[in-house]
Every structure is written in structure tokens, then in C-alpha cells.
C-alpha positions as CSV (number, residue, x, y, z in Angstrom):
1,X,-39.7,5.4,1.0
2,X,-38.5,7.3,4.2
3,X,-35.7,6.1,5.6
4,X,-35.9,4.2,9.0
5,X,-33.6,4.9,12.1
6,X,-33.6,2.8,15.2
7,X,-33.0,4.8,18.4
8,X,-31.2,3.4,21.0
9,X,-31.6,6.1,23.7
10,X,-32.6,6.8,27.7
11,X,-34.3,9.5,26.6
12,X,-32.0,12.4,27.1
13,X,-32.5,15.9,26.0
14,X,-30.1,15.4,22.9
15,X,-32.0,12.1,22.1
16,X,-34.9,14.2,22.0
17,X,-33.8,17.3,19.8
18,X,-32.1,14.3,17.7
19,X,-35.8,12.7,17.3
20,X,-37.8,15.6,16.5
21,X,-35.3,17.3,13.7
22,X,-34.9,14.0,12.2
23,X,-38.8,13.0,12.0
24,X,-39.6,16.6,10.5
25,X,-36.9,16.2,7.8
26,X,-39.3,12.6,6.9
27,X,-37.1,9.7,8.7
28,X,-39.3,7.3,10.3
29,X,-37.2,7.0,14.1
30,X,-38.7,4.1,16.0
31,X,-37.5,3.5,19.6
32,X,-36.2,0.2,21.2
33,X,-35.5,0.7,24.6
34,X,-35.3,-2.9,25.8
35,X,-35.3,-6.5,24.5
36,X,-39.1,-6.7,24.3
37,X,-38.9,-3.8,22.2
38,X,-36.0,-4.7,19.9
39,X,-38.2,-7.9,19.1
40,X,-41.2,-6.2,17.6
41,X,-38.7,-3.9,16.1
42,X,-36.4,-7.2,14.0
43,X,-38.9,-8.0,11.7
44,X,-39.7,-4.0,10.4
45,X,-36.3,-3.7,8.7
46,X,-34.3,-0.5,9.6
47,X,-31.4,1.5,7.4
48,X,-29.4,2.8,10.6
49,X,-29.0,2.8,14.2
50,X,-28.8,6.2,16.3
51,X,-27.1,5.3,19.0
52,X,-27.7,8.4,21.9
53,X,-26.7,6.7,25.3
54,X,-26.2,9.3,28.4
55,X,-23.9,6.3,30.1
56,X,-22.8,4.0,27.2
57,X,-21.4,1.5,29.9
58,X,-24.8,0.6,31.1
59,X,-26.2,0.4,27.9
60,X,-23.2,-1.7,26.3
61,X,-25.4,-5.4,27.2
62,X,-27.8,-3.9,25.2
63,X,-26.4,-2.2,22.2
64,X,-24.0,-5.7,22.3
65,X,-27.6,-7.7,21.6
66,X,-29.0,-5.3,19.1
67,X,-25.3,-5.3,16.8
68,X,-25.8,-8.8,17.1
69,X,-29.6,-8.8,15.5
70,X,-28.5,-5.9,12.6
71,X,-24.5,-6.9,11.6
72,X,-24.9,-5.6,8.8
73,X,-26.5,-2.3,9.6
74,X,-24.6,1.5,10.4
75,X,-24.5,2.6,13.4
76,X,-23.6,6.8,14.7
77,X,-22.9,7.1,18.0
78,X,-24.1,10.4,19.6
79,X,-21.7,10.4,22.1
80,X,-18.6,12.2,23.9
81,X,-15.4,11.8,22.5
82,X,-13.1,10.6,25.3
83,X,-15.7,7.5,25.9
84,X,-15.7,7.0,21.9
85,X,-12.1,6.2,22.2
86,X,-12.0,4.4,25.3
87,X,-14.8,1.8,23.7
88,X,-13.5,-1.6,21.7
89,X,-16.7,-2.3,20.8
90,X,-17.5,1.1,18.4
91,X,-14.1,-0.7,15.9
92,X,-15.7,-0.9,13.3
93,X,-16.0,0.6,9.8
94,X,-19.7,0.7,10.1
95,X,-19.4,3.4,13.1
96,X,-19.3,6.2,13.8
97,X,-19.5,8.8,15.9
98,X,-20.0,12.6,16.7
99,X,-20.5,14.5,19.8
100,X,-23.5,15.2,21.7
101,X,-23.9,19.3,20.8
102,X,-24.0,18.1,16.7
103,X,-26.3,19.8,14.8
104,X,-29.2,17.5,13.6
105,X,-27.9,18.7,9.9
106,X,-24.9,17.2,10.6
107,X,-26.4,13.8,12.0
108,X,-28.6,13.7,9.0
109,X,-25.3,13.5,6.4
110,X,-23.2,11.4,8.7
111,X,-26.6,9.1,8.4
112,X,-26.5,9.3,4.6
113,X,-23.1,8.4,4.7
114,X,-22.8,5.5,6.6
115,X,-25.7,4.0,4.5
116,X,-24.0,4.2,1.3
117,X,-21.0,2.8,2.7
118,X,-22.7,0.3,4.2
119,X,-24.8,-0.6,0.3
120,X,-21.4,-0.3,-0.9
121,X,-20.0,-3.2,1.9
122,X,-23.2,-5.1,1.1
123,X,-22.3,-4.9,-3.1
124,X,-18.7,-5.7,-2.2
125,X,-20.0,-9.0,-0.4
126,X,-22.2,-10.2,-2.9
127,X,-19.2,-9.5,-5.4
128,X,-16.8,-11.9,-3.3
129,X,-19.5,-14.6,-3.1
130,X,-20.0,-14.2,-7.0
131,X,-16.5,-14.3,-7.8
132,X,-16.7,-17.3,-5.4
133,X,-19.5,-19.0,-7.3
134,X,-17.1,-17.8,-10.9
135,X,-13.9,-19.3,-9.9
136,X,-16.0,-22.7,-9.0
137,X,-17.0,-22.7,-12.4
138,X,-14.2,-22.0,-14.4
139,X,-12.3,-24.8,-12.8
140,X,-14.6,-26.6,-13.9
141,X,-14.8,-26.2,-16.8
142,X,-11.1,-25.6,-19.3
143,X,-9.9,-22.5,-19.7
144,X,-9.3,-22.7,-23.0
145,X,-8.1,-19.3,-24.7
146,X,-10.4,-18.5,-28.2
147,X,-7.5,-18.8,-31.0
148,X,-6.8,-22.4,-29.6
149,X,-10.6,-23.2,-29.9
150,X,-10.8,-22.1,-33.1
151,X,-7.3,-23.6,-34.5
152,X,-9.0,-27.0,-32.9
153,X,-12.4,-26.4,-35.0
154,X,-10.4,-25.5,-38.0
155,X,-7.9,-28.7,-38.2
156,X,-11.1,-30.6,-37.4
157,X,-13.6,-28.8,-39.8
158,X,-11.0,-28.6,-42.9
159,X,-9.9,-32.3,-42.3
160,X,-13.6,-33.6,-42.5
161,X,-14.2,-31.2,-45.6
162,X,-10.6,-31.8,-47.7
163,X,-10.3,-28.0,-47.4
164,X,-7.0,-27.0,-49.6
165,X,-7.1,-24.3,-46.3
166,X,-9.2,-22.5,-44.1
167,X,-9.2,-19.1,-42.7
168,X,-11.0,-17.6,-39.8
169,X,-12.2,-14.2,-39.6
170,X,-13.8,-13.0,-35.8
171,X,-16.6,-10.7,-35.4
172,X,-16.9,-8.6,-38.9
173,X,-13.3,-9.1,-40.0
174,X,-14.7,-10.5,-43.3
175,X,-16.6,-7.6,-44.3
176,X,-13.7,-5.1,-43.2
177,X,-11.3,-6.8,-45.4
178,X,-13.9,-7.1,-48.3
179,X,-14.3,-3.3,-48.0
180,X,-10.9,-2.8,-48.1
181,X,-10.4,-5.1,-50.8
182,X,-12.7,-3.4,-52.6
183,X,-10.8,0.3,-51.9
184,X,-7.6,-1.3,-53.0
185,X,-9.1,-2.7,-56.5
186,X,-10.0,1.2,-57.2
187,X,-7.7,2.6,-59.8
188,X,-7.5,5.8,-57.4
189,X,-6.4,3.5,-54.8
190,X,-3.2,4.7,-52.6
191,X,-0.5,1.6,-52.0
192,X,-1.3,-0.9,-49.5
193,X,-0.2,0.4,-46.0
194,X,-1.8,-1.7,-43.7
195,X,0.3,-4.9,-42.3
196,X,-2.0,-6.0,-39.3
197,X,-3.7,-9.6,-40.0
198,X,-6.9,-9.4,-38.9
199,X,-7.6,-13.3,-39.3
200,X,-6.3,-16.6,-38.9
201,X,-5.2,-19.3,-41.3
202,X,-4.0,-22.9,-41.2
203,X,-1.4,-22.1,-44.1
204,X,1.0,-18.7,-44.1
205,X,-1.7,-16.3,-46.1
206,X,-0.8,-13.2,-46.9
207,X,-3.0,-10.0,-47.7
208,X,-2.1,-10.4,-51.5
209,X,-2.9,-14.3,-50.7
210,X,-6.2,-12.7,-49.3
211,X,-7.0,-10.3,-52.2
212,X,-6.7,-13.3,-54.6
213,X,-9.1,-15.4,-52.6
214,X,-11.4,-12.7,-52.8
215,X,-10.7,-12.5,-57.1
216,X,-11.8,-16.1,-57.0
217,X,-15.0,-15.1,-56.0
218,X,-15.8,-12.5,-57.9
219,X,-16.7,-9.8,-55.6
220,X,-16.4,-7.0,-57.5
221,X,-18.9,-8.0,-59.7
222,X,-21.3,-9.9,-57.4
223,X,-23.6,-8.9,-54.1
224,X,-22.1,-9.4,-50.9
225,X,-24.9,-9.3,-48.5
226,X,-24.9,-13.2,-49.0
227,X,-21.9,-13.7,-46.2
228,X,-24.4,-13.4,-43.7
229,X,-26.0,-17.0,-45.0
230,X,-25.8,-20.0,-43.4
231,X,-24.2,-21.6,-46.0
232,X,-22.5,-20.1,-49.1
233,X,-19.9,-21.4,-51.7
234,X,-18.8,-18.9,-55.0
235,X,-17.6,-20.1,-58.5
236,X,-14.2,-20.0,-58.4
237,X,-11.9,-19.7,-61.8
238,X,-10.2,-22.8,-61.4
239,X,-12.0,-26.3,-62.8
240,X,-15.1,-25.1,-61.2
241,X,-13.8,-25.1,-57.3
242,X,-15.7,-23.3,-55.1
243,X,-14.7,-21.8,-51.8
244,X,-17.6,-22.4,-48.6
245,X,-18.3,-19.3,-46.4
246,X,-19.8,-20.6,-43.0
247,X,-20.8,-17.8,-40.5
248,X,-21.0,-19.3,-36.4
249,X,-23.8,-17.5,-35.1
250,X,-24.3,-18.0,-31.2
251,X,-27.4,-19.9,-29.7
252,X,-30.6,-18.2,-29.8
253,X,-30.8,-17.7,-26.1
254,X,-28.1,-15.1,-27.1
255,X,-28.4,-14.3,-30.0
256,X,-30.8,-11.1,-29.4
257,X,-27.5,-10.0,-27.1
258,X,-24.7,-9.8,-29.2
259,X,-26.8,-9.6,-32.7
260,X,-23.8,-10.9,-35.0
261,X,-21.9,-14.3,-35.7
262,X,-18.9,-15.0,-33.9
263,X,-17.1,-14.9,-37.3
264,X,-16.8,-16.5,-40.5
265,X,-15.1,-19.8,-41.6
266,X,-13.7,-19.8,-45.0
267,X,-12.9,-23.4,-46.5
268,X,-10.7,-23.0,-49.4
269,X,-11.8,-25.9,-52.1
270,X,-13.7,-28.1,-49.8
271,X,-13.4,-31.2,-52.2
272,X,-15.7,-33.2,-49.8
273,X,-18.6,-30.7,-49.2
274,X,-21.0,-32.1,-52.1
275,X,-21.2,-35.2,-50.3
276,X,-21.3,-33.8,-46.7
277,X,-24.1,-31.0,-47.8
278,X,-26.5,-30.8,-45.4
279,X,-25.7,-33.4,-43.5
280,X,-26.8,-34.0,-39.8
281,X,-22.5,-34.6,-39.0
282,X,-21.6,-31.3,-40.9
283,X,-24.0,-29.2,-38.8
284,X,-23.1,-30.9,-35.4
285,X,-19.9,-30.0,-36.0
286,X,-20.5,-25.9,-36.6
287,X,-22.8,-26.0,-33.6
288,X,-20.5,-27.5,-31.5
289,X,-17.9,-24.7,-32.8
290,X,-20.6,-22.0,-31.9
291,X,-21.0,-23.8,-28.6
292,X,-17.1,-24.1,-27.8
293,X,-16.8,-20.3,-28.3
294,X,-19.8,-19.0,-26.1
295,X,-18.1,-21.3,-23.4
296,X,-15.3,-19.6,-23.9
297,X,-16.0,-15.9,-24.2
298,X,-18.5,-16.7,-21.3
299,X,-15.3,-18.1,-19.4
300,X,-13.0,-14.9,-20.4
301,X,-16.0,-12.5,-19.4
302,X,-16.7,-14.1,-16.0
303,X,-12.7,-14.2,-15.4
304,X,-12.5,-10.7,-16.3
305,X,-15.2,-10.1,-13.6
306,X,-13.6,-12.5,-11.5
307,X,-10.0,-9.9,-11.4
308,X,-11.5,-6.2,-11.7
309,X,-12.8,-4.2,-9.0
310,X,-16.5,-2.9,-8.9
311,X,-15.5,0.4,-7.8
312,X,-12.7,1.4,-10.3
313,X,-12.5,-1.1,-13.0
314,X,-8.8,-1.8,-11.9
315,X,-7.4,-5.5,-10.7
316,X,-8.3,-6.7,-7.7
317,X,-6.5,-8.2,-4.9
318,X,-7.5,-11.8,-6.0
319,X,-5.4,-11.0,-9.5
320,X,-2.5,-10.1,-7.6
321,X,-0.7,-13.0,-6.2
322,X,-1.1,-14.3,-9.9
323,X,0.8,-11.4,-11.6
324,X,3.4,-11.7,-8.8
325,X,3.8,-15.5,-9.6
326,X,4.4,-14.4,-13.1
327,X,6.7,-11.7,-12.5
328,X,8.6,-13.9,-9.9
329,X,9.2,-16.4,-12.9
330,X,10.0,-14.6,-16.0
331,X,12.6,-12.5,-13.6
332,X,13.8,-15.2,-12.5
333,X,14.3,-17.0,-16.2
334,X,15.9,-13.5,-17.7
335,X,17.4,-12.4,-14.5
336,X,15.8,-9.3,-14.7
337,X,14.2,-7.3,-12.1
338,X,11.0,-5.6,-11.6
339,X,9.3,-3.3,-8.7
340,X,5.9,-3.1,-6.6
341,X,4.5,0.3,-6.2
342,X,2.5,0.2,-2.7
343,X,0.4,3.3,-2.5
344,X,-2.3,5.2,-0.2
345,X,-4.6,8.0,0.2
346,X,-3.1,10.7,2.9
347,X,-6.3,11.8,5.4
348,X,-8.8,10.0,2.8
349,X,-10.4,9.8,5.8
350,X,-11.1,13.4,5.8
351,X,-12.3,13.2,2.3
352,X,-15.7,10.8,3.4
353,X,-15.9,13.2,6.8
354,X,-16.7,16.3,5.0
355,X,-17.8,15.7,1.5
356,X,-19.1,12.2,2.5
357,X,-18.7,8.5,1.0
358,X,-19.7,8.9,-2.6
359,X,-17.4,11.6,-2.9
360,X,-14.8,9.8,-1.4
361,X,-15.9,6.4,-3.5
362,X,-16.0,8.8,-6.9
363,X,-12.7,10.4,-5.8
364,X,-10.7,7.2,-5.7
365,X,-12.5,6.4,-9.4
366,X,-11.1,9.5,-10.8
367,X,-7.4,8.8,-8.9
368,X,-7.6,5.2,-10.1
369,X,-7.9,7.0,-13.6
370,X,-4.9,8.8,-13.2
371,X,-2.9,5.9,-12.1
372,X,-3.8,3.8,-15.1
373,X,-3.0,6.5,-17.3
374,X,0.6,7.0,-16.0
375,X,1.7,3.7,-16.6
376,X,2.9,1.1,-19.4
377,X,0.7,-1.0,-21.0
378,X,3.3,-3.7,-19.6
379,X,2.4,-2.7,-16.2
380,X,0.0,-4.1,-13.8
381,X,-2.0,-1.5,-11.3
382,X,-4.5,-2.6,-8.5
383,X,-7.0,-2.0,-6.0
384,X,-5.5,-3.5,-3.0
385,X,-8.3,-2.5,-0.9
386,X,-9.9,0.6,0.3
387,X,-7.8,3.5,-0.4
388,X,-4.8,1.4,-1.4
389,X,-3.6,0.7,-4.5
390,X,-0.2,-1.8,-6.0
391,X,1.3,-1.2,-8.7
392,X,3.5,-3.8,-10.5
393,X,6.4,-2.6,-13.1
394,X,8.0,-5.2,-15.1
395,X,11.2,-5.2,-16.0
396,X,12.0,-2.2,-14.0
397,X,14.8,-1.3,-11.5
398,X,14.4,0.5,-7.9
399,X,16.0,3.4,-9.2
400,X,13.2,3.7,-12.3
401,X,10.8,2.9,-10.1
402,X,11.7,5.5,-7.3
403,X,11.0,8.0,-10.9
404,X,7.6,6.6,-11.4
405,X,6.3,6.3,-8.4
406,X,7.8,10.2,-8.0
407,X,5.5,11.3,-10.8
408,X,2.8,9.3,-9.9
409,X,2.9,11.2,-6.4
410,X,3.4,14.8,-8.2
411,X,0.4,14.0,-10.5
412,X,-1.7,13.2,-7.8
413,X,-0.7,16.2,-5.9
414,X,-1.1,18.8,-8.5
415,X,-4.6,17.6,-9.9
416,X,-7.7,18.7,-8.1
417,X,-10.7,16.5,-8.5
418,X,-13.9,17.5,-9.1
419,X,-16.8,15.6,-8.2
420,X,-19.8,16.7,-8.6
421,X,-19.1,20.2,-8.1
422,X,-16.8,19.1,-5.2
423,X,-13.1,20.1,-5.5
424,X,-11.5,17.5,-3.6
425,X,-7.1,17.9,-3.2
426,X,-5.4,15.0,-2.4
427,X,-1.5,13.2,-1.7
428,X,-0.8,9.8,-1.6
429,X,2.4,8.1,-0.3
430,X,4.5,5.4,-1.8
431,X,6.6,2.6,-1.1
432,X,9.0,0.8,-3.3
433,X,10.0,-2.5,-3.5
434,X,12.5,-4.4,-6.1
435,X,12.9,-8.1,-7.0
436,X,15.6,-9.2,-6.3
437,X,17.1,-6.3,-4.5
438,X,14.6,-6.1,-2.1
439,X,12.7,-9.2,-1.8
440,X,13.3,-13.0,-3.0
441,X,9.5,-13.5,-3.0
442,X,6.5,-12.7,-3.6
443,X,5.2,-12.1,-0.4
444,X,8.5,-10.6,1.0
445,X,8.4,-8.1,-2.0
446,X,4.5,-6.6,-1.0
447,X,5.1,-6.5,2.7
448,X,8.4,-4.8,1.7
449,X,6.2,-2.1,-0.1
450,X,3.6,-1.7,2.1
451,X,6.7,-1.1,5.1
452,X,8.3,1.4,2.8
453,X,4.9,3.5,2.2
454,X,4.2,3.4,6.1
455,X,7.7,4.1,7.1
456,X,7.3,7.4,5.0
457,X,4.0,8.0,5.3
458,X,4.5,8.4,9.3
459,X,7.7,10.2,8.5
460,X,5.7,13.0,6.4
461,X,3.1,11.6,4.2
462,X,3.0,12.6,0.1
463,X,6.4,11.1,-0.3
464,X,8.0,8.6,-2.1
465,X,10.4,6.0,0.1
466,X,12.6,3.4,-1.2
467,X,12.7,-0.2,0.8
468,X,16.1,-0.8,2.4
């Protein structure tokens, strides 16, 4: 589908050049040169506005009216530059402009331009009003984390059953241990090295406490494949107990989706399952489990999309006053400090002007890449907005931070980005901030930043400047 331009013109010369190059290379341009016109044009849908005026001020009414009818829509402005910069109406991120002897080649990739930043505006938009519609929900319903959910089931599950104990394993924990269970029990086996638990237990269970769990049931001798029942029990080797294996498989609405149980219960000697077998209480209960933890990865998933950025799959602003809070208080309970890294793009407006706005969206990816990779894991970056990024360092002085930020700004400096066979260079300047040198809160501590960046960013820009 061609794309469509609306062209706002008197029908000058340049209009005209403008008109033909642009319908040759397959745009549709359609003409609205008064109101009666702009009405049969609102219901056609357009992708941009060419704005081409030869005496803007005597179009201004007009192009006020048709701004009004497309908000949402980019406009370029053919137009000379001293009555660009003399307009307040052309402030806008969706404008822009270029002078009247522009090649139509030029017009055509400005064009492109503005309509992928303006789908990426719209996508931002929808984001906000989903993340909107996401924090709605999860206040209403309990944010409650999975381990507590599951601790819950299990008191509740292993009471009703007169389990001896009962273990959770998530996801396929169950088979991984019984695999390496299995590698252990080989008489070439090497000594146990592994310490990490990979399940949870209402009683202290160790892997040795594990391993003889798993010599009750007679693994080594008997097939496996039967964990994935919905119900199980094994012999065991004392008095006839026997140990119940419950996998929680998620609803079937999602069950094609994830295509595994949540995990697997383990009841240790449930002395009151004979009487409870098959009962309608007993399976209530495990559905209820099942439903419990799809609430609650649904919860952690839409949170997740609630704090991370479309773009670069960093934090967002919306996560950031809530890191700050929690900064703020466990500095203030240890009385330790920790720093705000406030960062930007030098002449990033360069970078969409002549390789354009993917470039410049894919460049900020890449750069977002490098700034995750530079910190802790204890650290905190963001996308403030646009070409701006925060960085939060716990526990971390002003003189520290003054180093990091120094090699974030080298790194970024020395690394050349390629993007799709673009080789984009780029600086960034940095402000520091320090709690409680600096700042006794957390809005003083950001602004504090953000002044330190600017004051060195006007000063000589891919620097690093300490607040004062």
C-alpha cells in the first residue's frame, strides 16, 4: 500500500517539483487547499503532511485546523529556515523541516522518518495506556510472590494429607535431580559438588535427605516416565509407606502455551491419602494451587511489562521512583550511600538526521546494551526517556561513581555501532549525584544528576561532572 501525503501548498514551483518526484517514486499526494477540501480529505486516512507554504503566516489559520484534525500525524515543513525558527507552532517532535532547494530524495527519507517515529509515538502510547490498564489490575488483585504461594499450598496440602513433609520442585526440578541422582548412584560417579537447592521443603532437607527419598522409591530399578501422572504414590521400604507425587499442570486455556506443569509436589508418607483418594476436596485443593500460581506468574509477567521499556528492554521511568524509595531507605537504615548516574546522547539528534530514526532507535538498543553490561548485578539502569538513561549504584560513593560513570563514558566513546551496515560514533555525558552527600531525597538526588550532566554537557559534552 502506497503511502499517502497530504499537501498543504499555494501551489508554488517547489510544491510542484515536490508533487511530481514524490508521485513517480509511488506516494499517493492528495491536495487540501481549503476547509472544503480538508473535509473530503479526513475520512481517506493519510501517513504525513507536506507542508510547502510560500507565506507560512497566511497559511498558519489553516495548517492550525488541519494539526487539529491529524494530532497524531508527521508533519515536514518545506520551508526557509529563519521563518522555521521564528514559528511556536512547528515545536513539536513530530516536525520537521528542510529548506525549499531540498532534493525530493531527501524529502522522501525525512518522510520515512518521521513515520516511524511517529508508529514508534503511537506504540509508546498504547504501552502507557496498557501499563495503565496492568497496574489497575495488579492492585487489584495481591501481589503475592510464588515461594509464599507455594509455602501456603504446602502447609495447607500436607496438613489435610498428615504428610511427614512435603517438598516442592518448579518447572522440571524433579527430573533434573532424578538424573543427577541417578549419575551420583554410578560407581564411576565423581563426589558430589553441587550445593545449590533447587527445591523447597517444609522441614531442613538436605541433598543426602533427597537422595534417600529417591532410595525409597526405588528409582534405579523402576520407570520414571510415571512423574508426569496425575497422581502417583511408590512403595517405600518402611511398613509399606508410600510417598505421593502430584504434578500442578496449568489450566487448559494455557496449557498448549507453556506445555509442562508448574512443578511437582512431593508428600512424604501422606497417612491420610487412602481416605482422601479421589476425592472432590483433594482435587479442589490442587486446582486451586494450579490457579493461585497462574495468577501469580500472570501478575510477575504483566509487572515485568509494567517496568521495562519496549525499545531496550531496560527499566522504565515508572520503575524508578520505586528503586529510589528503596535505596533512600536501606541507606538510610545502614547509613550507607549510593549514587545516580544521569546520562545522554551528545548530537543524537544528528544520528536520526542522517541515518534516520531506526537507526537512531537501534543505536540507543545497542548503547543500552553496553550500559547493562558495565554494571553490577546490584545495580539498577534505566530509560529515562528518549536518549536519556539513569543509572542507580548501590552502596556506592561519589568518588566510585565519578570511576564508573568515567568508564561508562570511555566505553561509549571508543565503540562504534554498527547498524545495519551503518557505523554510527557516539559520546554521552554524565552527571553524578550521591545520597547523602548530594541530595537528602529522592527527587533532590535526580534533579541533582540531571543539573550535573547539563552543567557539563554545555561546558564540553562527553564528560563526566560531579554535583557540587
Amino acid at each position: 500500500m502506497s503511502q499517502k501525503v497530504l499537501f498543504l501548498d499555494d501551489g508554488s514551483v517547489t510544491a510542484r517539483r515536490l508533487k511530481r518526484a514524490l508521485t513517480a517514486q509511488g506516494r499517493a499526494c492528495l491536495d487540501a487547499r481549503g476547509e472544503e477540501a480538508l473535509r473530503g480529505r479526513l475520512a481517506e486516512g493519510i501517513d504525513a503532511i507536506l507542508h510547502v507554504p510560500s507565506d507560512p503566516r497566511r497559511f498558519a489559520s489553516f495548517f492550525h485546523r488541519v494539526v487539529a484534525e491529524f494530532p497524531n500525524v508527521p508533519v515536514l515543513h518545506v520551508i526557509e529556515e529563519a521563518l522555521f525558527v521564528s514559528a511556536d507552532w512547528l515545536k513539536s517532535p513530530l516536525h520537521e523541516w528542510v529548506g525549499i532547494a531540498t532534493s525530493a530524495e531527501v524529502v522522501a527519507r525525512r518522510l520515512e522518518s518521521l513515520c516511524h517515529f511517529a508508529s514508534l509515538q503511537v506504540r509508546i502510547a498504547e504501552t502507557e495506556d496498557r501499563a495503565a490498564r496492568i497496574e489497575r489490575f495488579t492492585r487489584a488483585i495481591r501481589g503475592l510472590d510464588m515461594p509464599l504461594v507455594v509455602r501456603q499450598a504446602m502447609e495447607l496440602l500436607g496438613g489435610e494429607l498428615g504428610a511427614a513433609n512435603v517438598i516442592w520442585f518448579p518447572d522440571d526440578a524433579v527430573h533434573r535431580e532424578i538424573d543427577h541422582y541417578f549419575q551420583r548412584r554410578s560407581p564411576t560417579a565423581p563426589p558430589r559438588q553441587s550445593t545449590r537447592v533447587s527445591w523447597l521443603s517444609l522441614r531442613e532437607l538436605t541433598h543426602d535427605d533427597l537422595d534417600a527419598v529417591f532410595d525409597r522409591w526405588g528409582i534405579l530399578t523402576a520407570a520414571t516416565g510415571g512423574l508426569d501422572a496425575v497422581e502417583l504414590s511408590m512403595p517405600g521400604a518402611k511398613g509399606g509407606a508410600k510417598d505421593l507425587i502430584v504434578p500442578i499442570r496449568p489450566s487448559a486455556s494455557r496449557l498448549a502455551s507453556i506445555g509442562r506443569p508448574y512443578g511437582h509436589l512431593v508428600f512424604e508418607a501422606p497417612g491420610a491419602y487412602e481416605k482422601l483418594r479421589g476425592s472432590a476436596l483433594l482435587a479442589s485443593y490442587f486446582d486451586l494451587l494450579a490457579q493461585q500460581l497462574e495468577e501469580t506468574i500472570a501478575y510477575h509477567r504483566l509487572q515485568a511489562m509494567t517496568y521495562k521499556d519496549d525499545l531496550t528492554d531496560l527499566y522504565n521511568q515508572r520503575y524508578l521512583p520505586v528503586i529510589l524509595d528503596q535505596e533512600l531507605n536501606r541507606a538510610s537504615r545502614t547509613a550507607k550511600e549510593f549514587s545516580v548516574l544521569f546520562c545522554d546522547v551528545d548530537f543524537f539528534k544528528l544520528v536520526n538526521d542522517t541515518k534516520g530514526h531506526m537507526v537512531g532507535s537501534k543505536v540507543l538498543v545497542e548503547l543500552s546494551k553496553l550500559l547493562k553490561s558495565s554494571i553490577r548485578s546490584t545495580d539498577f539502569a534505566f530509560r529515562y526517556g528518549g536518549d536519556e538513561y539513569v543509572i542507580i549504584l548501590s552502596g556506592t560513593s561519589s568518588k566510585n561513581a565519578a570511576q564508573v560513570a568515567e568508564r561508562l563514558r570511555q566505553r561509549a566513546a571508543s565503540t562504534t555501532f554498527d547498524v545495519n551496515g551503518n557505523e554510527v560514533k557516539i559520546t554521552v555525558s554524565i552527571g553524578v549525584a550521591t545520597y547523602p552527600e548530594h541530595a537528602r531525597s529522592t527527587d533532590e538526588i535526580i534533579q541533582m544528576a540531571d543539573e550535573a550532566m547539563y552543567y557539563g554537557k554545555h561546558k564540553s559534552r562527553n564528560v563526566v561532572y560531579v554535583a557540587s
